[in-house]
N, C-alpha and C positions, 0 to 999 in steps of 0.2 A: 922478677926484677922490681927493686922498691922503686913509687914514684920519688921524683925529684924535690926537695921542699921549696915552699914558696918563698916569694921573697920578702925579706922582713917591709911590715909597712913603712913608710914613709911617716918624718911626724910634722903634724900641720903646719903650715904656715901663720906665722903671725902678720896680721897687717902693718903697716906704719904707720906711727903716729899720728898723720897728718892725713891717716885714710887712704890712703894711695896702694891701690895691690901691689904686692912682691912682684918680683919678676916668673915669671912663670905661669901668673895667676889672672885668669880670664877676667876680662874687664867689661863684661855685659853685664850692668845692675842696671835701676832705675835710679834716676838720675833725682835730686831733690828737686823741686821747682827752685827756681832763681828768684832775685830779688825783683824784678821786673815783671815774670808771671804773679808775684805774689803782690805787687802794686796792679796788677792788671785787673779792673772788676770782671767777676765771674760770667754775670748777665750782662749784654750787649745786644743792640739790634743786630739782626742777621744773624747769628747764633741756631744753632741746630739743635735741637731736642732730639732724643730718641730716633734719628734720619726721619722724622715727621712732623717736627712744631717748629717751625721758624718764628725766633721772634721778633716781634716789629717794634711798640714801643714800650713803655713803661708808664703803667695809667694810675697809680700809684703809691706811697710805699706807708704803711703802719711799724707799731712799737712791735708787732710779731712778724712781719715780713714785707712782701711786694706781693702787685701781680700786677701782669705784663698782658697785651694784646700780643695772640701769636696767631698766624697760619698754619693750618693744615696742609700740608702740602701734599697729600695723597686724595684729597678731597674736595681741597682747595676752598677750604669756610676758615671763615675767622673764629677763634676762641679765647677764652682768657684763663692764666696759667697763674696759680696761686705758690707762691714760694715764699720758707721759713728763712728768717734773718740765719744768716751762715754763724756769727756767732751764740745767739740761742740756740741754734741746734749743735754747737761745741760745747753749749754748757749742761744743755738738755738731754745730749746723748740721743739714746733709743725712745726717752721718753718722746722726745719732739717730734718722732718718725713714724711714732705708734700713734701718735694725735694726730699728725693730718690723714693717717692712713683711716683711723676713725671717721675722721670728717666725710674724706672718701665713700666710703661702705655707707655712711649715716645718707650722705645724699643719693648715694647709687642705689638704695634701697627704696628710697623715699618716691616713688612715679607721682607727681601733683604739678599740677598749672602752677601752683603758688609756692613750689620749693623751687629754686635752683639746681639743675639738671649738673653732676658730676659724669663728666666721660670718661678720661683717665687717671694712672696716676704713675707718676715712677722718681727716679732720682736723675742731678748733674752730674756730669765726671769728676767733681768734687765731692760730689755725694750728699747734696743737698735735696732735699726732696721736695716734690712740685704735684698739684693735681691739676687735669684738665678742667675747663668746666665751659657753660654755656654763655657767650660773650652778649651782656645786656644793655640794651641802649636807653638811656634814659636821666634821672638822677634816686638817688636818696630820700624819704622822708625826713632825712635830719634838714638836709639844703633845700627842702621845700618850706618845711615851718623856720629856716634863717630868712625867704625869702619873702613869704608873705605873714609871718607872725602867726597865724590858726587858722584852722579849717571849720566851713561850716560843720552843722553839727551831721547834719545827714549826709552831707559830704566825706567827715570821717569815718559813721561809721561805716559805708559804703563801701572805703578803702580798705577798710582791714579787717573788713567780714571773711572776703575769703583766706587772709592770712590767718585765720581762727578754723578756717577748713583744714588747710594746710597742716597747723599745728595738732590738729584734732589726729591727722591722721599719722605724723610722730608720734603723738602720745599711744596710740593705741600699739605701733610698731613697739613700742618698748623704751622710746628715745625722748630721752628731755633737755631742750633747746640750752635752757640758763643763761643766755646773755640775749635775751628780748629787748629790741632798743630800737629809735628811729634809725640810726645807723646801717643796721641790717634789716633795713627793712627796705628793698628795691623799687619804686615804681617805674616799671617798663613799658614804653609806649608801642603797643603793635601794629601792625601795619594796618590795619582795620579801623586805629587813631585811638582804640580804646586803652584805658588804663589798667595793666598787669602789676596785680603788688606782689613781690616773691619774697621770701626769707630766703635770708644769704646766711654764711658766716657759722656754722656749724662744727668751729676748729674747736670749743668745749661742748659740746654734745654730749651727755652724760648715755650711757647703756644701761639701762634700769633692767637689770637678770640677776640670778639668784647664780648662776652659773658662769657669770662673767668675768673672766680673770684683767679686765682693761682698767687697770686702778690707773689713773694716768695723773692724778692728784692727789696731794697728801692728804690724809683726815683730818679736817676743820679748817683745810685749806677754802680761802674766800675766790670762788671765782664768778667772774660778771663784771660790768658795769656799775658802780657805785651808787649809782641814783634810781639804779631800776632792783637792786637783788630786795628778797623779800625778807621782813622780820625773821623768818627762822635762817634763810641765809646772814644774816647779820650777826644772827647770834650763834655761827658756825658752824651750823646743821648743815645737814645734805639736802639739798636740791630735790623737789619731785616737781610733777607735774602741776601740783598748785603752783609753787612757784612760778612756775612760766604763767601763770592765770593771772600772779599778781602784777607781773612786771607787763604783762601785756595790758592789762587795767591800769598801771600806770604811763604806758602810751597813749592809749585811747585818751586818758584825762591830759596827758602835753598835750595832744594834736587838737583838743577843743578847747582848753585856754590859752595854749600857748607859756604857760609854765607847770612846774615841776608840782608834783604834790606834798616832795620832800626834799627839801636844801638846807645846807648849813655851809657855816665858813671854812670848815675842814674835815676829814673824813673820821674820825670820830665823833664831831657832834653830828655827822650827820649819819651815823648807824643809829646812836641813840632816839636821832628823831626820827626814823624808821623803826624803831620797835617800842618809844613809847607815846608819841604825837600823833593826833587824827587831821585827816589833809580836810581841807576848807572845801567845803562844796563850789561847784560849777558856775552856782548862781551867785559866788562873789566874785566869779571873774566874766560875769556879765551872759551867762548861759544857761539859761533860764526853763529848764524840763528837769520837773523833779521825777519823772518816770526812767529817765535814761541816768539820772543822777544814784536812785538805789539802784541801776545794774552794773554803776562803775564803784559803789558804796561797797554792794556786796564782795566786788572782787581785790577789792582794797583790804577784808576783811584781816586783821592781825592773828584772827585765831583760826585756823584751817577749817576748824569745825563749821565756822559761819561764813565760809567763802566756798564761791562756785564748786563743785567740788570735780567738776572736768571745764577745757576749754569750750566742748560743745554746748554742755547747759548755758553758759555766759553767752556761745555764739548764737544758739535759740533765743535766749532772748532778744539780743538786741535784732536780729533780725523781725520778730513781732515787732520789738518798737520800728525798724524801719517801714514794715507795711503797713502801720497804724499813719504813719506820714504819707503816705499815698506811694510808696517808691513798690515796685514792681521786680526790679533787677537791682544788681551791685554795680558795680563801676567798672568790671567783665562781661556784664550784658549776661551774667549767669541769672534767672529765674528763683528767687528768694524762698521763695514757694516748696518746691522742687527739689532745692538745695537742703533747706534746713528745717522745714517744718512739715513735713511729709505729705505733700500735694500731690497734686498728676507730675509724672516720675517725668524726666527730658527723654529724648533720645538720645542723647548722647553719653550713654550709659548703656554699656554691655548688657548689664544687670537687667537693665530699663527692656532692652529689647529681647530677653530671655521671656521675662514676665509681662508681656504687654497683651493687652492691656491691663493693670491691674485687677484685682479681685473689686474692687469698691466700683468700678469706671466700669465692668464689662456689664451690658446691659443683659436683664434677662432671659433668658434665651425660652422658645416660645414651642421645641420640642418638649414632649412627654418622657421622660426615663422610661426603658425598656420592663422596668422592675415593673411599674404604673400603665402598662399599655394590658387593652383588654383585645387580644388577638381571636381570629371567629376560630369555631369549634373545631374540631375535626369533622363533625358530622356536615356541617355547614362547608369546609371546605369540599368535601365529598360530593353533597350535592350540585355544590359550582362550579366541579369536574365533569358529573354525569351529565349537566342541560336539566336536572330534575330539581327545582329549587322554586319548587311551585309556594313552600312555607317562609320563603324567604325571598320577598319582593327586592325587583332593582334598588328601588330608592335606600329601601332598609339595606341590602348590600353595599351597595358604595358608603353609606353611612357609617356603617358597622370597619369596613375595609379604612375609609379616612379615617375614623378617630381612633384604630390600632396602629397607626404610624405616624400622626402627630395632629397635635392639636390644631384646630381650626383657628383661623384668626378674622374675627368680623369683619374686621374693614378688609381682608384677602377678598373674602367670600361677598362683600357687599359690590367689590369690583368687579369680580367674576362674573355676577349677575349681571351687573348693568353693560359686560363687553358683550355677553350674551344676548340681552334684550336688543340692544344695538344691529347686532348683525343676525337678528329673525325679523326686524323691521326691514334690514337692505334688502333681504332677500324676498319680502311680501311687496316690496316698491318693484323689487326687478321682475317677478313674474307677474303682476298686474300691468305693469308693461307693456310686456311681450303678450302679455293673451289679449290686449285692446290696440293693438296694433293690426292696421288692416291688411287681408294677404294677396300676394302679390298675383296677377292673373298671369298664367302660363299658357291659355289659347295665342295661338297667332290669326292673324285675321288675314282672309286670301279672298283674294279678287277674283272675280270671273265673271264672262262678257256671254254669260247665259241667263236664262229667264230664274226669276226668287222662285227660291226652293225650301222646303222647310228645314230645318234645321230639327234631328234629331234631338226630341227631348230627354234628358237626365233623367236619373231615374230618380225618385220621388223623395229619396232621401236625401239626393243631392241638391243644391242650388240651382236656381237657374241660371243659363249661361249667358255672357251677353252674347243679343242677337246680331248678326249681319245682313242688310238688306244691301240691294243691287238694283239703281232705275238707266234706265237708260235716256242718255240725252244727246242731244244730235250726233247720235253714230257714236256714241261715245258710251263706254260703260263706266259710272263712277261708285266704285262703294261709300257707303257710308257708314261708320262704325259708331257703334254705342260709347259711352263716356265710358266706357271701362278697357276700350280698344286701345291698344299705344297710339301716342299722337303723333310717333315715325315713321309709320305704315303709308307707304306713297301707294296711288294708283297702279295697277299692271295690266295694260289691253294685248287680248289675246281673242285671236278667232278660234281657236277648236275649244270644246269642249272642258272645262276642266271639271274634277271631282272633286267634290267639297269635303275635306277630311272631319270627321267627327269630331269633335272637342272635348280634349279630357275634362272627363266630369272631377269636378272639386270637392275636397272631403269637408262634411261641413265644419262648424266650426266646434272647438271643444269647450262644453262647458265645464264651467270652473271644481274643481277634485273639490268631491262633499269636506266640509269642515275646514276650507279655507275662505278668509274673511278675506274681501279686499278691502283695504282700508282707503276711507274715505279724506280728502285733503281740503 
């Protein structure tokens, strides 16, 4: 039996004009937003992130976006949450998504005291993207030189020594800043009261790899800050790591006079006068160290070839210039030393405590290498097995035995002597002592009310004993004992007879063992 044929399809529905489904035709789409959602701003306090960043206020807003104070509310810390202008990134597309995602990885890579710490990163329900980052309390080096005009001289470079750490160790990562400026430049006061300088701001960050597909700017596209980018930036080049050397040697020279190195009335004269004018030295704006003026000279240099040729060479220096002023630490209470010019290393480095003490720092050590030891013979240990080592005296033994296992050390051995001497002296005071010390008589003396009797003599080698006599006086018998009798020996009257016991004879006394001195005081 043939099957049945199907039934012919149906032909589509067309919509209405006016957008409205036909009848028959499910009406679950997504709905456009309204004109009221689309008046409504995106960011609001109270606003939910990702079910984890509440945000609070809006701290606030530049030509490329906002960032806001938000709550963690899984952790419950405060952080600050970086977001692109909604219309930049309609115009920018993927490009603007790929930049801050950049920035992200640039700082999440970056572990330093003096970078700004990135924690997350994702998108709004509009689809704006946002990254976390560490919320910093303090202000700007721009609003500090608004506030007081310039910094001492060892004052600044104190500040942005370790910003030249920091950048050291981007450069070395493969990452070049390109927009160095008081602006992004943080100073965070910590709880400790000390001053923390951070680099913020890393949303052009260049990736200097040969393998890296992040073109996130066109070619000879100018990016940076105007007053800081360097001659070869000026003249449309790319960005390297000198670059950040210049525009950082052009902060250093704001923050000690309090102006620019290079200004003009409008941004073309003033590229011009960044690639063909030399900035006035220090000492006409009343800052007067020609030693700290060639290491901002050098970094000013127009030709690469005669500037610094990394950030740490520049940040060696001027660190020597700061220890030449008597300064010890930066303005983190970091160790200048230690830090930059290869001193006794801190602990506070892994590294530090891998290697500690260093090779230069560890003192001598005062063992013989096993290679250099002269161990006794075979025949030698032989005979100081058997007891037969009649050719090999004690003193040469121990001798022979100490310097096959390590070297002597005089002042050990000058100590050892003298605890020695010490304690042959206590022990010739304790037994001259004890051997003039008189001994105790062990006779007892007994009475009896019979007539004196002699007293068995000792025998000749003994002492004589003391004697006891016996007088009688009216009816009474009293002994009377020699001064060697105890003087608690009472009288005892008896009528019968008693028997006078013998008295143990005493062993004489010992003269002194041949070849001990007693020493005299």
């Amino acid at each position: 039996m043939a099957p049945a044929p199907l039934p012919p399809r149906p032909p589509p529905k067309a919509n209405k004009p006016n957008g409205e489904p036909t009848p028959g035709e499910s009406s679950t789409r997504i709905a456009a937003p309204t004109s009221e959602e689309r008046e409504k701003p995106e960011l609001s306090p109270g606003q939910l992130l990702d079910h984890k960043y509440e945000l609070i206020r809006c701290l606030g807003e530049g030509g490329m976006g906002s960032v806001w104070v938000a709550r963690n509310t899984a952790l419950d810390i405060e952080v600050a949450v970086k977001f692109i202008r909604a219309d930049l990134e309609a115009k920018a597309g993927a490009v603007g998504t790929r930049r801050l995602m950049a920035e992200a990885r640039a700082m999440a890579a970056l572990s330093h005291e003096a970078i700004v710490r990135c924690f997350d990163y994702g998108t709004t329900p509009r689809g704006t993207p946002y990254i976390v980052m560490e919320l910093l309390r303090g202000k700007d080096l721009e609003t500090t030189l608004d506030e007081k005009g310039k910094l001492e001289a060892a004052q600044a470079v104190s500040i942005l020594l370790p910003v030249a750490h920091g950048l050291a160790k981007a450069h070395s990562r493969g990452l070049v800043h390109r927009d160095i400026k008081p602006d992004n430049i943080f100073l965070e006061r910590t709880e400790e009261g000390a001053i923390q300088p951070k680099l913020i701001d890393f949303g052009v960050v260049k990736v200097d790899a040969a393998d890296s597909d992040m073109k996130l700017t066109r070619e000879g596209a100018m990016v940076g800050s105007p007053c800081y980018l360097s001659p070869e930036q000026a003249r449309g080049e790319d960005a390297t790591a000198q670059s950040d050397v210049w525009a950082f040697s052009v902060v250093l020279y704001e923050t000690l006079t309090g102006q620019l190195p290079f200004d003009a009335d409008n941004f073309r004269a003033l590229l011009r006068t960044i690639v063909e004018n030399e900035p006035a030295p220090i000492a006409e704006h009343g800052v007067v160290d020609e030693e700290l003026w060639q290491i901002i000279a050098r970094g000013l240099s127009k030709d690469t070839d005669g500037r610094w040729k990394s950030i740490h060479d520049m940040g060696v220096a001027l660190a020597e210039w700061l220890v030449a002023q008597g300064y010890e630490e930066d303005c983190r209470g970091n160790f200048i030393e230690s830090t930059w010019l290869g001193g006794r290393p801190s602990l506070a480095s892994l590294d530090v405590l891998e290697q500690w003490p260093p090779p230069a720092a560890r003192p001598p050590s005062r063992r013989t290498p096993i290679s250099q030891r002269q161990l006794p013979s075979d025949d030698e240990i032989r005979k100081l097995r058997s007891g037969s080592h009649s050719s090999l005296s004690g003193t040469d033994l121990t001798e022979t035995v100490e310097s096959s296992l390590v070297e002597v050390d005089p002042q050990a051995t000058t100590r050892r002597r003298l605890v020695a001497g010490i304690a042959i002296v206590a022990f010739l005071v304790t037994a001259w002592v004890a051997l003039r010390r008189p001994p105790e008589d062990t006779s007892h003396a007994t009475e009896t009310t019979a007539a004196p009797s002699a007293v068995a003599a000792p025998s000749a080698s003994a002492a004589p004993p003391a004697s006891v006599t016996t007088e009688a006086a009216s009816g009474s018998a009293e002994p009377v004992a020699s001064a060697a009798s105890p003087p608690s020996a009472s009288p005892v009257a008896s009528s019968a007879p008693v028997p006078v016991p013998t008295p143990t004879p005493k062993a004489p006394p010992r003269p002194n063992p041949p070849g001990l001195m007693t020493p005299d005081f």
